[in-house]
C-alpha positions as a Markdown table, in Angstrom:
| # | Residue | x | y | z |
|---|---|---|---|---|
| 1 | Unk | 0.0 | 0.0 | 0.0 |
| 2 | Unk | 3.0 | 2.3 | 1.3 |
| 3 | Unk | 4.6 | 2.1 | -2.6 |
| 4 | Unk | 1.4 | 2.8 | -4.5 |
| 5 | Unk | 1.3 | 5.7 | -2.5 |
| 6 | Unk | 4.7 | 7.0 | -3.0 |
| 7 | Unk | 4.4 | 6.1 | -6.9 |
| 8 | Unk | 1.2 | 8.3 | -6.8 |
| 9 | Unk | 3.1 | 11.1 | -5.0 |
| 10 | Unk | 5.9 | 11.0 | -7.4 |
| 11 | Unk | 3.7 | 11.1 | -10.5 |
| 12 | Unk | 1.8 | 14.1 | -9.2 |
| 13 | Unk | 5.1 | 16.0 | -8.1 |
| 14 | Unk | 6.5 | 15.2 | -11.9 |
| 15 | Unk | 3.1 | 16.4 | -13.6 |
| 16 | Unk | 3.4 | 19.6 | -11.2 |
| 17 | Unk | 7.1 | 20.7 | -12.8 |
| 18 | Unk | 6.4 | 19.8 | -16.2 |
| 19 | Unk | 3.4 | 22.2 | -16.3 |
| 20 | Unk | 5.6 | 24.9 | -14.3 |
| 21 | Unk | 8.2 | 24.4 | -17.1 |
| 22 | Unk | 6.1 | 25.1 | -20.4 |
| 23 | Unk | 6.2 | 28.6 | -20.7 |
| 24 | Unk | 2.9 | 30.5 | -21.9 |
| 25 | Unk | 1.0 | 27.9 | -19.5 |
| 26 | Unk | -0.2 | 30.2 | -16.7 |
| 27 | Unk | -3.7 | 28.7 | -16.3 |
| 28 | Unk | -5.6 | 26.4 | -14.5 |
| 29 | Unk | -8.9 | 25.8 | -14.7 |
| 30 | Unk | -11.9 | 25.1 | -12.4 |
| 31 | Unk | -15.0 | 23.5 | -13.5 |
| 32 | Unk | -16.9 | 25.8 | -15.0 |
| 33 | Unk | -14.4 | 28.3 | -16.0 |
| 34 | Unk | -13.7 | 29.4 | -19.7 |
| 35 | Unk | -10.9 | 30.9 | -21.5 |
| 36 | Unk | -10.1 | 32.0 | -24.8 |
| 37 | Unk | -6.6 | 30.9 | -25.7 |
| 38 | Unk | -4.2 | 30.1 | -29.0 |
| 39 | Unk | -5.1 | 26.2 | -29.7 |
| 40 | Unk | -1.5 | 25.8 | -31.1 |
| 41 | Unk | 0.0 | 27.3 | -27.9 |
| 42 | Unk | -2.1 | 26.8 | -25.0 |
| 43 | Unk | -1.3 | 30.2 | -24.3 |
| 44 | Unk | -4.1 | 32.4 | -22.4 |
| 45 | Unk | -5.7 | 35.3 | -23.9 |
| 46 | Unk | -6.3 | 37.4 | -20.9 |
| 47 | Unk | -7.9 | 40.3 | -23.1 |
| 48 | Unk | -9.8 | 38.7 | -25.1 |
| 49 | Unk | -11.5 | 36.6 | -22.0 |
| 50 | Unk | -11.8 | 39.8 | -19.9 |
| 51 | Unk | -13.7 | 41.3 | -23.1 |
| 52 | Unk | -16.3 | 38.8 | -23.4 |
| 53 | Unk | -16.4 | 38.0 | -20.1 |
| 54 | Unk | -17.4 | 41.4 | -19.2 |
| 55 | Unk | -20.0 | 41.5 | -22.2 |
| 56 | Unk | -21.6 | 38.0 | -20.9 |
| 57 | Unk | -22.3 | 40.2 | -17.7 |
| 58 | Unk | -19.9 | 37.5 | -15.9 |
| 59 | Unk | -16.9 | 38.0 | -13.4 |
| 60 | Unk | -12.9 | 37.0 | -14.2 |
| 61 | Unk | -9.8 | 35.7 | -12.2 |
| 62 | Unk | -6.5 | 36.2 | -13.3 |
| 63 | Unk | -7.9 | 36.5 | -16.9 |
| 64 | Unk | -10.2 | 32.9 | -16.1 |
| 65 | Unk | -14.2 | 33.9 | -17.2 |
| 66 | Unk | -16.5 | 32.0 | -14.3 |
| 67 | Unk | -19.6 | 31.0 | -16.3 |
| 68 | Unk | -22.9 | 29.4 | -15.8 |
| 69 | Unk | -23.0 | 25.7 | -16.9 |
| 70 | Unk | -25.6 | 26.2 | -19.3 |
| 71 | Unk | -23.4 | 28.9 | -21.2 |
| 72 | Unk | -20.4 | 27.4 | -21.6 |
| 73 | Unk | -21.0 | 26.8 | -25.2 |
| 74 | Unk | -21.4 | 30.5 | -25.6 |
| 75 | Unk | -18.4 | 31.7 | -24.2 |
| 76 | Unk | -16.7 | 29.3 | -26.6 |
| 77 | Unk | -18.4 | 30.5 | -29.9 |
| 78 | Unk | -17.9 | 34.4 | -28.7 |
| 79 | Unk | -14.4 | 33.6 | -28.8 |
| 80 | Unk | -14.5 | 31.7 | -32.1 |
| 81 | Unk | -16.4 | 34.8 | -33.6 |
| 82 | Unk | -13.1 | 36.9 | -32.7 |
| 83 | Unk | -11.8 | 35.5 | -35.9 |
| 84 | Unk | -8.4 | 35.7 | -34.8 |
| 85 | Unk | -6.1 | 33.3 | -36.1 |
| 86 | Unk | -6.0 | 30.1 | -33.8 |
| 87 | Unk | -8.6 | 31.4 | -31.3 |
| 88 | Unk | -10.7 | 29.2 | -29.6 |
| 89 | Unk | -13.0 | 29.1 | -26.3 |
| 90 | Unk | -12.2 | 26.5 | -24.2 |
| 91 | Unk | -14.3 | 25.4 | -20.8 |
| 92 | Unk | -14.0 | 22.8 | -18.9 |
């Protein structure tokens, strides 16, 4: 039991600095929370999210849109109507 443990601990710890080494990934999100962000990056698109955030009358964290469940899909079409190059919403 003792070793599963420690083999979970380990994997965690690993996951935790790969993600802190990949520059451009600032973001974590919460269930519920949308984004707009580069798909060939992964990089977030604070602006953009704050922008349509604001217009979907909802509140932001550290650039992170907190949206109803119901209006996820939304979010993620708002920021597909930016037509920006490689923009897309993403929830989860």
């Amino acid at each position: 039991m003792r070793l599963s443990q420690v083999l979970v601990a380990l994997g965690f710890t690993s996951g935790a600095l790969a993600a802190d080494c990949r520059p451009g990934l600032n973001w974590y999100l919460e269930p519920n929370d949308c984004i707009c962000m580069l798909s060939t990056t992964g990089e977030l698109l604070t602006q953009q999210t704050n922008s349509i955030c604001d217009q979907m009358r909802y509140r932001t964290f550290d650039g992170v849109c907190m949206v109803d469940k119901d209006m996820r899909q939304a979010f993620k079409d708002r920021c597909k109507a930016l037509n920006q190059e490689s923009v897309i919403g993403h929830c989860r």
